[in-house]
C-alpha distance (Angstrom), angle and dihedral (degrees) to the residues before:
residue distance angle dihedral
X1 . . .
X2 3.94 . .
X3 3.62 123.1 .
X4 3.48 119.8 -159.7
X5 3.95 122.6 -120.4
X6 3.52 110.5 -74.8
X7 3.98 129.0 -174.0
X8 3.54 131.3 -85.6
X9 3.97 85.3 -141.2
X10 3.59 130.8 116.6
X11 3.61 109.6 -107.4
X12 4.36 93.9 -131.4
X13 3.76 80.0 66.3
X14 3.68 97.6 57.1
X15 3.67 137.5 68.6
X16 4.06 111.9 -79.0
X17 3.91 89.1 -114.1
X18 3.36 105.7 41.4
X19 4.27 79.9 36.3
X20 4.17 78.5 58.1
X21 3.95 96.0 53.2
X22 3.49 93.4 45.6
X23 3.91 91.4 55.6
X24 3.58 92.6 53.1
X25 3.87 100.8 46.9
X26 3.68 88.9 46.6
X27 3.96 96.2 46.6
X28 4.63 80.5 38.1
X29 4.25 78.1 53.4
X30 3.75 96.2 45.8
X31 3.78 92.1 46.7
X32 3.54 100.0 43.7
X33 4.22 82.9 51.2
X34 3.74 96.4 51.1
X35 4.05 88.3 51.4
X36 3.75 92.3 47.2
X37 3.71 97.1 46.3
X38 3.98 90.1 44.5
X39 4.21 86.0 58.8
X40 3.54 127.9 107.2
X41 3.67 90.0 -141.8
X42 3.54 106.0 96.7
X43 4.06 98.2 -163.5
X44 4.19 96.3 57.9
X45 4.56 82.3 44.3
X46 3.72 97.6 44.5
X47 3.63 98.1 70.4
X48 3.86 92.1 45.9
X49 4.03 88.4 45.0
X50 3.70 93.3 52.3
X51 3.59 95.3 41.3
X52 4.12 90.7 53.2
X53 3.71 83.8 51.9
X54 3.80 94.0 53.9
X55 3.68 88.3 48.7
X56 3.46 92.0 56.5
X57 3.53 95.3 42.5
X58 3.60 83.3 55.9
X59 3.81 100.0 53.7
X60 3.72 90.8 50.7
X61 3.72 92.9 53.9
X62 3.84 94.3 45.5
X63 4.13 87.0 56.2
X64 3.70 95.7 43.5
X65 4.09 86.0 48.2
X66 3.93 90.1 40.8
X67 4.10 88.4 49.4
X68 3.92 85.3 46.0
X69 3.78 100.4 56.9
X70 3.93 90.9 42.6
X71 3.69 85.2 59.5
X72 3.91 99.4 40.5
X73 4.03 84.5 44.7
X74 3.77 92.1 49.5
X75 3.99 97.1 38.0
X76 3.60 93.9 96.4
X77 3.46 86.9 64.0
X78 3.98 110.0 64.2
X79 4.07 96.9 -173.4
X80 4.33 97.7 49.3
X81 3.84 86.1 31.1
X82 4.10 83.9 62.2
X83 3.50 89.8 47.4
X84 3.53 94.4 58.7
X85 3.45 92.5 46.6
X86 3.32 84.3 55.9
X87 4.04 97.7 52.0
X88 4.00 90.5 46.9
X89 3.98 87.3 56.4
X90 3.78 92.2 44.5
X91 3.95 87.1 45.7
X92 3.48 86.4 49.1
X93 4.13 95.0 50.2
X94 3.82 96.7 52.4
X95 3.43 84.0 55.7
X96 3.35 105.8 61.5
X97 4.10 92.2 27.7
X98 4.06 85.8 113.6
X99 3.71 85.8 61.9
X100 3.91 99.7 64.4
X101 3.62 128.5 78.5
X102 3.63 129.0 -93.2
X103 4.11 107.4 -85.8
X104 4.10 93.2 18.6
X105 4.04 114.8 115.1
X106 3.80 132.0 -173.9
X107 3.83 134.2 -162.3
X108 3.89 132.3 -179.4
X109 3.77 121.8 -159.3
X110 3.85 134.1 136.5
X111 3.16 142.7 -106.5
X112 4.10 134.0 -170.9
X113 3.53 87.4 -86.1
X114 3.63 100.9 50.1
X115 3.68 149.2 -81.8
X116 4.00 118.8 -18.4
X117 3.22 134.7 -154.1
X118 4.20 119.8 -166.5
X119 3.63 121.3 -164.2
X120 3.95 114.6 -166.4
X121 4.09 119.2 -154.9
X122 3.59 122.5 -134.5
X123 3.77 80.7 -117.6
X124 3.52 93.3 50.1
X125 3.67 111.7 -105.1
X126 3.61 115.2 133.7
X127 3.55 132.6 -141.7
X128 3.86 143.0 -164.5
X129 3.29 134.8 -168.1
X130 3.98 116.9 176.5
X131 3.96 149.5 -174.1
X132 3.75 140.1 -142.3
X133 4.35 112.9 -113.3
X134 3.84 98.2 -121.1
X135 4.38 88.8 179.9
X136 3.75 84.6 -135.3
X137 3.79 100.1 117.1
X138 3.73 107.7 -159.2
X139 4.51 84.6 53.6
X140 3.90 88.2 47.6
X141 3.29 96.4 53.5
X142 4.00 104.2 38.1
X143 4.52 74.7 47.5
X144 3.65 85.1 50.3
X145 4.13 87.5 50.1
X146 3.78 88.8 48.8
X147 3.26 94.9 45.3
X148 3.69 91.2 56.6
X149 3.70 90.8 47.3
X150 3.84 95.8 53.6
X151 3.81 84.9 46.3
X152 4.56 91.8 58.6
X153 4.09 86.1 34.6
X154 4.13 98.2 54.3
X155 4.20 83.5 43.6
X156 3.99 89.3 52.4
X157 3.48 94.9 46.5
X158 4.36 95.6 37.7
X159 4.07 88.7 53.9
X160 3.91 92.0 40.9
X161 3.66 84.9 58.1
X162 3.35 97.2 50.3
X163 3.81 93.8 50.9
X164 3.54 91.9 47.9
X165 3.50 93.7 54.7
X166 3.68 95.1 57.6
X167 4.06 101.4 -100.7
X168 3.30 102.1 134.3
X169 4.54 110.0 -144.2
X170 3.16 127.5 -141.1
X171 3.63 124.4 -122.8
């Protein structure tokens, strides 16, 4: 099935009938994807697999490139640039809050120094671990990445000690 080229526009911003035509070759599209992908032929699913990936690739760039300019735009400004920094690394630790353990808690915020990141025990004890604002955006945020990483690794290895050691957690 072939669908012609449709528009990339919203449909409040065009005419109600061409606004109607659009809805039904997208929702035509849509349905003619979800029976394709549902196949056991491979060949007909591939190109709808591959072109879901793409699109997904694509949203992922556009937010790293939309989190980017923010931070270029706000770079002459130490103090809100911070703050960003900031909401990228709290962006970034609600999503990956389904990878820590029960009773584990984390927290970025900044200091004068820099960006912190706080990591709170199921006994209590808390952490930090921390890193220097460079106002280059593309290092911030790949520091920002690693800082998360660091963060899920010292967790792994803190609970694995505790289990080796014979304290049993609870769950």
């Amino acid at each position: 099935m072939r669908f012609s080229k449709r528009t990339k526009k919203k449909l409040h911003t065009l005419t109600p009938l061409d606004a109607e035509r659009e809805s039904k070759l997208r929702a035509e599209e849509e349905a003619h994807k979800i029976d394709v992908m549902g196949q056991e032929n491979e060949k007909i699913a591939a190109k709808w697999v591959i072109e879901e990936g793409k699109e997904k690739e694509k949203e992922e760039k556009r937010e790293e490139d939309e989190a980017l300019t923010r931070l270029t735009d706000a770079k002459k400004k130490i103090l809100s640039y911070k703050e960003l920094l900031v909401r990228e690394l709290q962006r970034g630790l609600y999503l990956w809050n389904s990878e820590l353990p029960k009773g584990w808690i984390w927290q970025g915020g900044s200091t004068s120094k820099g960006i912190v990141l706080f990591i709170r025990g199921p006994m209590g004890f808390t952490y930090a671990r921390g890193m220097k604002v460079s106002t280059l955006p593309y290092y911030d945020l790949n520091g920002l990445r690693k800082l998360m990483g660091e963060g899920l690794d010292f967790i792994e290895t803190e609970t694995k000690k505790k289990r080796e050691s014979g304290i049993i957690l609870h769950e």
